[in-house]
mmCIF entry with sequence, helices, sheets and N, C-alpha, C, O atoms, coordinates in Angstrom:
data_MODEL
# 
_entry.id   MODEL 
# 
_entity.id                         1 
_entity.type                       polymer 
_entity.pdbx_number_of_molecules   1 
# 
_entity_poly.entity_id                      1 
_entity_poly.type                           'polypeptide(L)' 
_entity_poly.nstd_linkage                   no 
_entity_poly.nstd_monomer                   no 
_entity_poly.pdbx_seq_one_letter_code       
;(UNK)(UNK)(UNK)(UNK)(UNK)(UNK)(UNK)(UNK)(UNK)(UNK)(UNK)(UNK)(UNK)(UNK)(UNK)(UNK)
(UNK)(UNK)(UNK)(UNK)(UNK)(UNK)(UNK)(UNK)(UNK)(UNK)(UNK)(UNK)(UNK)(UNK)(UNK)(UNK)
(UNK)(UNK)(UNK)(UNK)(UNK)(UNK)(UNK)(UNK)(UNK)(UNK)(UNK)(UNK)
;
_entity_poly.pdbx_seq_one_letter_code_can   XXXXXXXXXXXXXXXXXXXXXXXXXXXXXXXXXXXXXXXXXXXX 
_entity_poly.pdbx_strand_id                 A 
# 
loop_
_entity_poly_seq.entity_id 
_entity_poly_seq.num 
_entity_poly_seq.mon_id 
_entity_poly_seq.hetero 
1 1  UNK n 
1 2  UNK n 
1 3  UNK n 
1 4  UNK n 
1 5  UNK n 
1 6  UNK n 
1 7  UNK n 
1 8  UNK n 
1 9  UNK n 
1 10 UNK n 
1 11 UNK n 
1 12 UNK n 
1 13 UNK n 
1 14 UNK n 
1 15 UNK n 
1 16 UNK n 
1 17 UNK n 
1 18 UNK n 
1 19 UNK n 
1 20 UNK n 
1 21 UNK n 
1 22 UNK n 
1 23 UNK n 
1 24 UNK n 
1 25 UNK n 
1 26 UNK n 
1 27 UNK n 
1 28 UNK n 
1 29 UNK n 
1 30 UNK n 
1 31 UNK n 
1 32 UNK n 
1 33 UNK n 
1 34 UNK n 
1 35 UNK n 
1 36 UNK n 
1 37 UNK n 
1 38 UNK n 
1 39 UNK n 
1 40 UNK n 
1 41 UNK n 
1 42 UNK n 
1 43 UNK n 
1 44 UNK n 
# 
_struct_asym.id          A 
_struct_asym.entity_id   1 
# 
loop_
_struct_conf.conf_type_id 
_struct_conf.id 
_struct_conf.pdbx_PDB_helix_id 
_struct_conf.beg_label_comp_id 
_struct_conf.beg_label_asym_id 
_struct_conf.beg_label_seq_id 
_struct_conf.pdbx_beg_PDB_ins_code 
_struct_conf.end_label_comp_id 
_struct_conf.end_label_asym_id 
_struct_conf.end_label_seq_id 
_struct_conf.pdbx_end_PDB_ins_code 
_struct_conf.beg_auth_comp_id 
_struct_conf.beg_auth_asym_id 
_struct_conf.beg_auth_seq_id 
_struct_conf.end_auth_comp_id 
_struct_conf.end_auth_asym_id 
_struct_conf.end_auth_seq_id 
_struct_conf.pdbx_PDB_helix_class 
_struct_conf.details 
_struct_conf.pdbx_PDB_helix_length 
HELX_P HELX_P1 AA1 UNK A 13 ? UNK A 21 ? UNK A 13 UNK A 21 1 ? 9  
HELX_P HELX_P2 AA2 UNK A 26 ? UNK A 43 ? UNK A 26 UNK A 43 1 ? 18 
# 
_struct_conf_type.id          HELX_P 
_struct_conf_type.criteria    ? 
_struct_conf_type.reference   ? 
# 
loop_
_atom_site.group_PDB 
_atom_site.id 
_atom_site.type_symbol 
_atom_site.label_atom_id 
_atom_site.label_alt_id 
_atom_site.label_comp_id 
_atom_site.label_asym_id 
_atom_site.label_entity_id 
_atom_site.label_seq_id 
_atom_site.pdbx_PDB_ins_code 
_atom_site.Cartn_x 
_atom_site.Cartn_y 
_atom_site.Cartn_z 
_atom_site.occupancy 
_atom_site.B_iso_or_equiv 
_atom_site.pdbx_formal_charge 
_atom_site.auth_seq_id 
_atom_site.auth_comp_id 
_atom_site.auth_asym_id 
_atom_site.auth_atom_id 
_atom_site.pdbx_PDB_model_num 
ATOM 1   N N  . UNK A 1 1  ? 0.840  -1.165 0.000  1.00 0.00 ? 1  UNK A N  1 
ATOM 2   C CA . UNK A 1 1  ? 0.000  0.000  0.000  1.00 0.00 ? 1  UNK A CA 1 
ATOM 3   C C  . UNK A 1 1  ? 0.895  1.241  0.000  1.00 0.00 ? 1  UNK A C  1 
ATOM 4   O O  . UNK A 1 1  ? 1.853  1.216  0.773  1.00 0.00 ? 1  UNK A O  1 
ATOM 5   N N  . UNK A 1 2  ? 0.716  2.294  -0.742 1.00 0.00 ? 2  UNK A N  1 
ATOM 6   C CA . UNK A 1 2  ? 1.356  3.564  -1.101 1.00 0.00 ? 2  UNK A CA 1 
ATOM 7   C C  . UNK A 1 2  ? 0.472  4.528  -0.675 1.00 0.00 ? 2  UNK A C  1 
ATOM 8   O O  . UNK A 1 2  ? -0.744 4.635  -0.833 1.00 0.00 ? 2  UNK A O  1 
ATOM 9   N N  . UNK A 1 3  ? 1.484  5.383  0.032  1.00 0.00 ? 3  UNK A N  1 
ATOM 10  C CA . UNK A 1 3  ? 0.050  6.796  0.733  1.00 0.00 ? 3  UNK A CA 1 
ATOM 11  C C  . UNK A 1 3  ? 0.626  8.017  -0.140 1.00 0.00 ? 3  UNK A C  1 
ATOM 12  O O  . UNK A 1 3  ? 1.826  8.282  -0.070 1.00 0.00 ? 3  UNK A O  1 
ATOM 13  N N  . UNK A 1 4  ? -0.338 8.843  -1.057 1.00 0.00 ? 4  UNK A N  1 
ATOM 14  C CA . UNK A 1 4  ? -0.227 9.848  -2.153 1.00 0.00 ? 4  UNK A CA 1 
ATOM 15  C C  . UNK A 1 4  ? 0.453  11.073 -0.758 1.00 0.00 ? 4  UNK A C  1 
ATOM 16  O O  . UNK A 1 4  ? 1.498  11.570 -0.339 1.00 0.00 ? 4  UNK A O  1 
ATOM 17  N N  . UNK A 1 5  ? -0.608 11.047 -0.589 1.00 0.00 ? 5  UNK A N  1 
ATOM 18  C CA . UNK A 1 5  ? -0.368 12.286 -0.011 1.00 0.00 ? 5  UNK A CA 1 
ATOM 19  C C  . UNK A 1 5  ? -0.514 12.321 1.918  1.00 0.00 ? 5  UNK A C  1 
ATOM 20  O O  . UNK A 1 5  ? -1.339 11.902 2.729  1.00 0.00 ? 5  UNK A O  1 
ATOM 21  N N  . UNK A 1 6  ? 0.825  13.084 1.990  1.00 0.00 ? 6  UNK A N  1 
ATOM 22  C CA . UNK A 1 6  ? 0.904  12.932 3.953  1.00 0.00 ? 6  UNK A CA 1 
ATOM 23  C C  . UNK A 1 6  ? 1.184  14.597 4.771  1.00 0.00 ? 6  UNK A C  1 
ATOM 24  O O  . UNK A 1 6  ? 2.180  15.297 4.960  1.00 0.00 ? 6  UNK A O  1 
ATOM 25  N N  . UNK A 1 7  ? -0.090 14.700 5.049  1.00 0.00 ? 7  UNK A N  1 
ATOM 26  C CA . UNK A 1 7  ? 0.457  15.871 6.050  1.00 0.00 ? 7  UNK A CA 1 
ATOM 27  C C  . UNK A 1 7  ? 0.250  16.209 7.150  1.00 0.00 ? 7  UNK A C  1 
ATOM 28  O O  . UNK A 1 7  ? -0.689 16.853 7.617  1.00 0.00 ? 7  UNK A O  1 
ATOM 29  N N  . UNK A 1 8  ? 1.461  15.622 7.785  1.00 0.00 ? 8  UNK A N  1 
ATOM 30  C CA . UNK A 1 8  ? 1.102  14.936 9.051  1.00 0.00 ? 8  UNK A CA 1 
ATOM 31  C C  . UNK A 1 8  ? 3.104  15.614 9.513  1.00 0.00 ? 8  UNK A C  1 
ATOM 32  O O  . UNK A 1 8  ? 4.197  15.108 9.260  1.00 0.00 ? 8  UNK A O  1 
ATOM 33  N N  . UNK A 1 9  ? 2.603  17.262 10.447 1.00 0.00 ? 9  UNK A N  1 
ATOM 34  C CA . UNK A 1 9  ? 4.326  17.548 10.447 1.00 0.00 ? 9  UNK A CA 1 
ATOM 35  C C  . UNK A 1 9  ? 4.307  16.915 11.872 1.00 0.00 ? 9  UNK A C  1 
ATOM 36  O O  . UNK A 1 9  ? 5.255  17.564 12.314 1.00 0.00 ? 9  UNK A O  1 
ATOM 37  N N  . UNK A 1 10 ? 3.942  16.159 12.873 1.00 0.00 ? 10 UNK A N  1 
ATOM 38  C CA . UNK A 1 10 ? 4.541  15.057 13.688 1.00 0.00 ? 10 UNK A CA 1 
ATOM 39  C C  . UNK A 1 10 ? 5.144  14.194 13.561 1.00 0.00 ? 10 UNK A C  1 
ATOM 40  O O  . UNK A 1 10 ? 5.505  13.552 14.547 1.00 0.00 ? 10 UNK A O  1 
ATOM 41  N N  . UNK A 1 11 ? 5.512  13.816 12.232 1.00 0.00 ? 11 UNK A N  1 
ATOM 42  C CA . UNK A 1 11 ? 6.570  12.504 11.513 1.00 0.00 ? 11 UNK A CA 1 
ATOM 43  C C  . UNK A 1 11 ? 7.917  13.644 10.766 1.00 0.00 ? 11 UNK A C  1 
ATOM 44  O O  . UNK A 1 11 ? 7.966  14.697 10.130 1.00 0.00 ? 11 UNK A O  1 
ATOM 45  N N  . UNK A 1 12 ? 8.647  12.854 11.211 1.00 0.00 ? 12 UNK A N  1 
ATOM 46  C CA . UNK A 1 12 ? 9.860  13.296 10.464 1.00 0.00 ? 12 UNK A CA 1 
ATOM 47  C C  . UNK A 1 12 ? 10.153 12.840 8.922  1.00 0.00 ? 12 UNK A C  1 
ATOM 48  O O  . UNK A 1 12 ? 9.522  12.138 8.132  1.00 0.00 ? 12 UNK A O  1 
ATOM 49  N N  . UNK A 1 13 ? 11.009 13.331 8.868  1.00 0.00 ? 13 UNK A N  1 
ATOM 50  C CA . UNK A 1 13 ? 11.147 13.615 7.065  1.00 0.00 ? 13 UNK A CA 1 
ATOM 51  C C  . UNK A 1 13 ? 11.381 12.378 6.368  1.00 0.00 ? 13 UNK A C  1 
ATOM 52  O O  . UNK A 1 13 ? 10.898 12.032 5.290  1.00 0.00 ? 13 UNK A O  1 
ATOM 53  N N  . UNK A 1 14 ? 12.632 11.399 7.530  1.00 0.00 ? 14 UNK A N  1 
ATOM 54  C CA . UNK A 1 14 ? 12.649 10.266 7.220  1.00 0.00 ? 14 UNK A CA 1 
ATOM 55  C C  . UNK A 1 14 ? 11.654 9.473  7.003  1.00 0.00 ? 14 UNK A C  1 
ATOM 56  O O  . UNK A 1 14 ? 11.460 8.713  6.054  1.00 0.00 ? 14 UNK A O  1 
ATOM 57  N N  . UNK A 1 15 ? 10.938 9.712  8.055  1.00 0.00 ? 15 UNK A N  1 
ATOM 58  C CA . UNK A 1 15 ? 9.611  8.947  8.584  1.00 0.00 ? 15 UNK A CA 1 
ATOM 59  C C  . UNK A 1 15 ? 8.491  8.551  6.933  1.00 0.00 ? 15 UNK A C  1 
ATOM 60  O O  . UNK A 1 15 ? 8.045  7.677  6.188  1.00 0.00 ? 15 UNK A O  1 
ATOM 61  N N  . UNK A 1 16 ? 8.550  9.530  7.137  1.00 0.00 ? 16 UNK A N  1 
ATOM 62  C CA . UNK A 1 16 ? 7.530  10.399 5.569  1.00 0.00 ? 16 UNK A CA 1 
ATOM 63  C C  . UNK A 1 16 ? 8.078  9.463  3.980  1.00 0.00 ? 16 UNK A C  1 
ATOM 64  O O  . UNK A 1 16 ? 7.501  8.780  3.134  1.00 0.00 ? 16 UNK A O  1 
ATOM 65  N N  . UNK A 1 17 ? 9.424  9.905  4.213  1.00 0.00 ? 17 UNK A N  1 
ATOM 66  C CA . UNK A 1 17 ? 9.816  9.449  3.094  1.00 0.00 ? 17 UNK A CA 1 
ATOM 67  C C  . UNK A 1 17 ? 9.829  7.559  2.858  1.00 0.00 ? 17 UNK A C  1 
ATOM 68  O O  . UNK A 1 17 ? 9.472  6.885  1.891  1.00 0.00 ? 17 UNK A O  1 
ATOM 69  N N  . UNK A 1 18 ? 10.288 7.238  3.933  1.00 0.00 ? 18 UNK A N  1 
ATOM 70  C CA . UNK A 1 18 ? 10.172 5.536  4.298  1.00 0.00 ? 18 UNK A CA 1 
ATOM 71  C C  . UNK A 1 18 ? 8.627  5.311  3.958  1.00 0.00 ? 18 UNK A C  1 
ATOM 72  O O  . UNK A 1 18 ? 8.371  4.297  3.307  1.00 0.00 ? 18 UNK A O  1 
ATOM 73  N N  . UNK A 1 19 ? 7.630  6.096  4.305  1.00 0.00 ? 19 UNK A N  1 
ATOM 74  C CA . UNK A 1 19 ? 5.933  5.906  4.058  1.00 0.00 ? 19 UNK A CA 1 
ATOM 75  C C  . UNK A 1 19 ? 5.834  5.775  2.896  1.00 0.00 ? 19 UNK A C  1 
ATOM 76  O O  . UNK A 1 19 ? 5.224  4.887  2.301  1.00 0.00 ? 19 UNK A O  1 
ATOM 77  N N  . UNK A 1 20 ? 6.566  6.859  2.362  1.00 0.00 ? 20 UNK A N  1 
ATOM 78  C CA . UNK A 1 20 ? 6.130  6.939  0.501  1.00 0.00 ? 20 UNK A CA 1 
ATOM 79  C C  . UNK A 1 20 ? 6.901  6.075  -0.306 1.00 0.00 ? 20 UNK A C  1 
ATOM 80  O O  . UNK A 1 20 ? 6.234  5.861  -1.318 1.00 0.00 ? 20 UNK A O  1 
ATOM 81  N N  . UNK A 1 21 ? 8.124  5.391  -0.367 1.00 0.00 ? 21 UNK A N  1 
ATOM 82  C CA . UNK A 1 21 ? 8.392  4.554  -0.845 1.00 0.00 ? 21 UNK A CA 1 
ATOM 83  C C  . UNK A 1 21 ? 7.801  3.246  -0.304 1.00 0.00 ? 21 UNK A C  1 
ATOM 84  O O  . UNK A 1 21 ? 7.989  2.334  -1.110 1.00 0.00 ? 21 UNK A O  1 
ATOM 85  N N  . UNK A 1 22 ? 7.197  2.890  0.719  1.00 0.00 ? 22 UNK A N  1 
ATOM 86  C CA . UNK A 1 22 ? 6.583  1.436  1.056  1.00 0.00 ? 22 UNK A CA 1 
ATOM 87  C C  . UNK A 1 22 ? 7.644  1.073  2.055  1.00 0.00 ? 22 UNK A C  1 
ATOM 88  O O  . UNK A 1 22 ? 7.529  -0.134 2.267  1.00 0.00 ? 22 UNK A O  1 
ATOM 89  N N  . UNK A 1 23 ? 8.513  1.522  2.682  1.00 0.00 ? 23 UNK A N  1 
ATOM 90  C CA . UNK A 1 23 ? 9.312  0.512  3.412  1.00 0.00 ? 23 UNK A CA 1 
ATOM 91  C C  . UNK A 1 23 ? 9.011  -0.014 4.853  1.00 0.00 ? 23 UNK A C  1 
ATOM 92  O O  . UNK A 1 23 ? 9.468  -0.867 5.614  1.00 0.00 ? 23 UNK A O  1 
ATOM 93  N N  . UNK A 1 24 ? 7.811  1.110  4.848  1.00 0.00 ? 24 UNK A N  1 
ATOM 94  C CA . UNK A 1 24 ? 7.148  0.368  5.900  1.00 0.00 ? 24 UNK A CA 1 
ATOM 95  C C  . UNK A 1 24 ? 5.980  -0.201 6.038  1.00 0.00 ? 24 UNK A C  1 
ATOM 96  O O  . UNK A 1 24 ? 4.952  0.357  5.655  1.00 0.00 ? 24 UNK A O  1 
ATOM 97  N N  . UNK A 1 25 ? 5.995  -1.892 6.846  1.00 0.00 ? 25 UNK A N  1 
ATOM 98  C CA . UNK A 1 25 ? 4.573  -2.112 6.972  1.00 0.00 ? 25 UNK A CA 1 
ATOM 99  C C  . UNK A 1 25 ? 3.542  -1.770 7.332  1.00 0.00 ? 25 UNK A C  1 
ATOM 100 O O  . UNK A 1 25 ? 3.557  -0.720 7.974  1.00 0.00 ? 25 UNK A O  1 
ATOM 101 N N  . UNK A 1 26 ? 1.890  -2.582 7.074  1.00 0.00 ? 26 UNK A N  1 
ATOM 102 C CA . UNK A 1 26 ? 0.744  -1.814 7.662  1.00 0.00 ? 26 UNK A CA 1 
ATOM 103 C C  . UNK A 1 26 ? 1.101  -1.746 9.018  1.00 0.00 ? 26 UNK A C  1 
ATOM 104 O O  . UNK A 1 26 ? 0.919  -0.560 9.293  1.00 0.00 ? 26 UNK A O  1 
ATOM 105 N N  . UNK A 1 27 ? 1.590  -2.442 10.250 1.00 0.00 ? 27 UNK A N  1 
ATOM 106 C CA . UNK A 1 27 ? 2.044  -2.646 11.346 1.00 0.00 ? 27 UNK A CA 1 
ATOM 107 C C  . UNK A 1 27 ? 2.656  -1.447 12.035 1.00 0.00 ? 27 UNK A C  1 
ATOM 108 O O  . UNK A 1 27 ? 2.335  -0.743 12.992 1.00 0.00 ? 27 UNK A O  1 
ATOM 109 N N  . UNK A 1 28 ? 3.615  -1.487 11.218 1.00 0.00 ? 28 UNK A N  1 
ATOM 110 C CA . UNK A 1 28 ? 4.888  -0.359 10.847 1.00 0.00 ? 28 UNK A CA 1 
ATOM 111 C C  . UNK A 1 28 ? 3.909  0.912  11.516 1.00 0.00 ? 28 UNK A C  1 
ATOM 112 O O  . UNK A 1 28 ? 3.816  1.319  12.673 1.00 0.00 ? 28 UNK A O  1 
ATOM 113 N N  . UNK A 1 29 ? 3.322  1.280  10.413 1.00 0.00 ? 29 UNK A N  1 
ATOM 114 C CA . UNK A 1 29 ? 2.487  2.136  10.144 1.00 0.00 ? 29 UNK A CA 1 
ATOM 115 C C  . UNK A 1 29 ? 1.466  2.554  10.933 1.00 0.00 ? 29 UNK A C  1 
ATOM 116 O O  . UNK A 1 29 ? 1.496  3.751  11.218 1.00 0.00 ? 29 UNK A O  1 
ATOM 117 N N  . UNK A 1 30 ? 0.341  1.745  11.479 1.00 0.00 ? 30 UNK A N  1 
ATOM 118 C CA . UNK A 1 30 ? -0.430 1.755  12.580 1.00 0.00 ? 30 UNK A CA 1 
ATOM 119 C C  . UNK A 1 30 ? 0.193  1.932  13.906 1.00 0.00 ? 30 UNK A C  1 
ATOM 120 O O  . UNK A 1 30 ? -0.390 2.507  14.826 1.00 0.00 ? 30 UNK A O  1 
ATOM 121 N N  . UNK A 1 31 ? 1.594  1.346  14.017 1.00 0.00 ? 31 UNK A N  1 
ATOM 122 C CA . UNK A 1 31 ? 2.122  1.714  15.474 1.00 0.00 ? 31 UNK A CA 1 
ATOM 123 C C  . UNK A 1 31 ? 2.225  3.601  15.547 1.00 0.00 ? 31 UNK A C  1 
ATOM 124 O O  . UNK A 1 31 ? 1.680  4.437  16.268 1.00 0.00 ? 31 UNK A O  1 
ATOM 125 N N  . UNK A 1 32 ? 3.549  3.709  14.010 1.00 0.00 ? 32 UNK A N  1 
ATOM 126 C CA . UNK A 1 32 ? 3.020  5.233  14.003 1.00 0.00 ? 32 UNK A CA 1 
ATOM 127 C C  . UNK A 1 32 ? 2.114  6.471  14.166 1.00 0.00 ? 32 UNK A C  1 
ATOM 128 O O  . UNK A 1 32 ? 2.114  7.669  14.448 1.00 0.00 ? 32 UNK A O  1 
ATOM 129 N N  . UNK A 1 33 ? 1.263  5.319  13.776 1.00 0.00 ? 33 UNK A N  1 
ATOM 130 C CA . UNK A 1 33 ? -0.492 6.299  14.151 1.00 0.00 ? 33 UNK A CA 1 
ATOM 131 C C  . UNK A 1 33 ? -0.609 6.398  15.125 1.00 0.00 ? 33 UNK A C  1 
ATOM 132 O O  . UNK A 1 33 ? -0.713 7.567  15.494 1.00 0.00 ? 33 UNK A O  1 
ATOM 133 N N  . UNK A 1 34 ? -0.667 5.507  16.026 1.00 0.00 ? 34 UNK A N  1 
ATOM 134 C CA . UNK A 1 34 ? -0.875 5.492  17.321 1.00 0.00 ? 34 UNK A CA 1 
ATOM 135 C C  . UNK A 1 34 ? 0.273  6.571  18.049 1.00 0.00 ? 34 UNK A C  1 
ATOM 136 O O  . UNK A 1 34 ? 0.311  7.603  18.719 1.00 0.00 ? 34 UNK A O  1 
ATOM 137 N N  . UNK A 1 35 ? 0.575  6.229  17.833 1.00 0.00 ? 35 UNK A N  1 
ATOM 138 C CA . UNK A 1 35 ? 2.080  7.170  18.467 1.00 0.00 ? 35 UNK A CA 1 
ATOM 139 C C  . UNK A 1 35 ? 2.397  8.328  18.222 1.00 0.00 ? 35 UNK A C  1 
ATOM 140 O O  . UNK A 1 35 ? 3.202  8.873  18.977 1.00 0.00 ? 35 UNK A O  1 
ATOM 141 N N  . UNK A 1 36 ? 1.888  9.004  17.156 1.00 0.00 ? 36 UNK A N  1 
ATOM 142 C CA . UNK A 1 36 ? 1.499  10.417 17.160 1.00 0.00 ? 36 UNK A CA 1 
ATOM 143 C C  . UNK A 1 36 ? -0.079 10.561 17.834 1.00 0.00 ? 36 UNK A C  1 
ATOM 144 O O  . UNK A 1 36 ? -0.230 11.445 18.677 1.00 0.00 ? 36 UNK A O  1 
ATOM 145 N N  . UNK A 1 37 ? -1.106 9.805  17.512 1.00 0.00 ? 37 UNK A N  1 
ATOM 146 C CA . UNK A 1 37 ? -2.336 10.371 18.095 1.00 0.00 ? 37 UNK A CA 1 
ATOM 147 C C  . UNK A 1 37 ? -2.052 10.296 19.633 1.00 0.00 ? 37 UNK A C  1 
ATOM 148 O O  . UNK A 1 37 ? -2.520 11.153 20.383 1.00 0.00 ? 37 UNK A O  1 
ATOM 149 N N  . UNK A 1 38 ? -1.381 9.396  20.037 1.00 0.00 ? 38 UNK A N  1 
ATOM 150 C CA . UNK A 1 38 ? -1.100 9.124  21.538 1.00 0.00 ? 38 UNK A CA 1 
ATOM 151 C C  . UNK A 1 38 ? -0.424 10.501 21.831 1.00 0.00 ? 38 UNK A C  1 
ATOM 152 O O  . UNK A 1 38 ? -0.578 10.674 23.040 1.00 0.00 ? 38 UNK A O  1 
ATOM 153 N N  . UNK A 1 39 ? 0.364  11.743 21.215 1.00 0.00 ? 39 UNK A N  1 
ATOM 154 C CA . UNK A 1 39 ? 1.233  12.914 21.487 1.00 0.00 ? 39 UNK A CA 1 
ATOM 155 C C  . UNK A 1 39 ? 0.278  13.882 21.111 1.00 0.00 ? 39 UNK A C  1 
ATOM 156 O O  . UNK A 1 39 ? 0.148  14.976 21.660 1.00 0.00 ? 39 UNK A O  1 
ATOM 157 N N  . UNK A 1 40 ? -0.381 13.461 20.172 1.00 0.00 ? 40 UNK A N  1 
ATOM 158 C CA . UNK A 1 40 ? -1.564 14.414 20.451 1.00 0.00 ? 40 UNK A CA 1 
ATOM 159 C C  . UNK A 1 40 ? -2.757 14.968 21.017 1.00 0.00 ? 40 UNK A C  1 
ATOM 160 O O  . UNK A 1 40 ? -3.460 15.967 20.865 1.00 0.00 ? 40 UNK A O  1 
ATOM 161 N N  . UNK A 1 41 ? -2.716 13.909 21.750 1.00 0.00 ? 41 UNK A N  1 
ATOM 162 C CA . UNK A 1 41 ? -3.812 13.673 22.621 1.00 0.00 ? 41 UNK A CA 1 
ATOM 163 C C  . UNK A 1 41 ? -3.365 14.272 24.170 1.00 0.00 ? 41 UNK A C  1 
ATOM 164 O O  . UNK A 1 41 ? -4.208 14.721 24.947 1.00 0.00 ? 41 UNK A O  1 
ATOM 165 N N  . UNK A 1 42 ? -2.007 14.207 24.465 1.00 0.00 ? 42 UNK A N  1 
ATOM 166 C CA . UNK A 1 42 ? -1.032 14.161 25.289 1.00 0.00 ? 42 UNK A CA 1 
ATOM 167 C C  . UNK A 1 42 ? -1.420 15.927 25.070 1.00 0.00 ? 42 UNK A C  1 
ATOM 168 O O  . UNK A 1 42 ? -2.447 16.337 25.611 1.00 0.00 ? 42 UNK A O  1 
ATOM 169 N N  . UNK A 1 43 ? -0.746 16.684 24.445 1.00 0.00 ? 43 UNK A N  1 
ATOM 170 C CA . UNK A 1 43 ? -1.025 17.957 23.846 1.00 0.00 ? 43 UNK A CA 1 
ATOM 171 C C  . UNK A 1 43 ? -1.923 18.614 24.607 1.00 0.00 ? 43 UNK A C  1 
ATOM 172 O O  . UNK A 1 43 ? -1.768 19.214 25.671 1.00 0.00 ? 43 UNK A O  1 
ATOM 173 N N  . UNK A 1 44 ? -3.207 18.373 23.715 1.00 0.00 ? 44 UNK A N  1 
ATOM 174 C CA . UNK A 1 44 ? -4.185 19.090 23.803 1.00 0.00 ? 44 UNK A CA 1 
ATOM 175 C C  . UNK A 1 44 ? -4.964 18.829 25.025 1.00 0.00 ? 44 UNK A C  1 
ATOM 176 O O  . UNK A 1 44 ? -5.985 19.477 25.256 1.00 0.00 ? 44 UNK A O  1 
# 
């Protein structure tokens, strides 16, 4: 799975770029989610 478009400035550049080429799994990926919504939540 390939994500077009990400704008999301809580991920780093690496982060971003590893997303858009695929190098990371759905796994991968969902932990990330979590792990920014978890800092955002933290936040606000």
């Amino acid at each position: 799975m390939r994500y077009k478009y990400l704008w999301n400035s809580g991920l780093s550049k690496n982060e971003i770029q590893n997303i858009e080429n695929g190098l990371y799994s759905d796994e991968q990926i969902c932990f990330l989610c979590e792990a920014f919504m978890n800092s955002y939540r933290i936040k606000k």
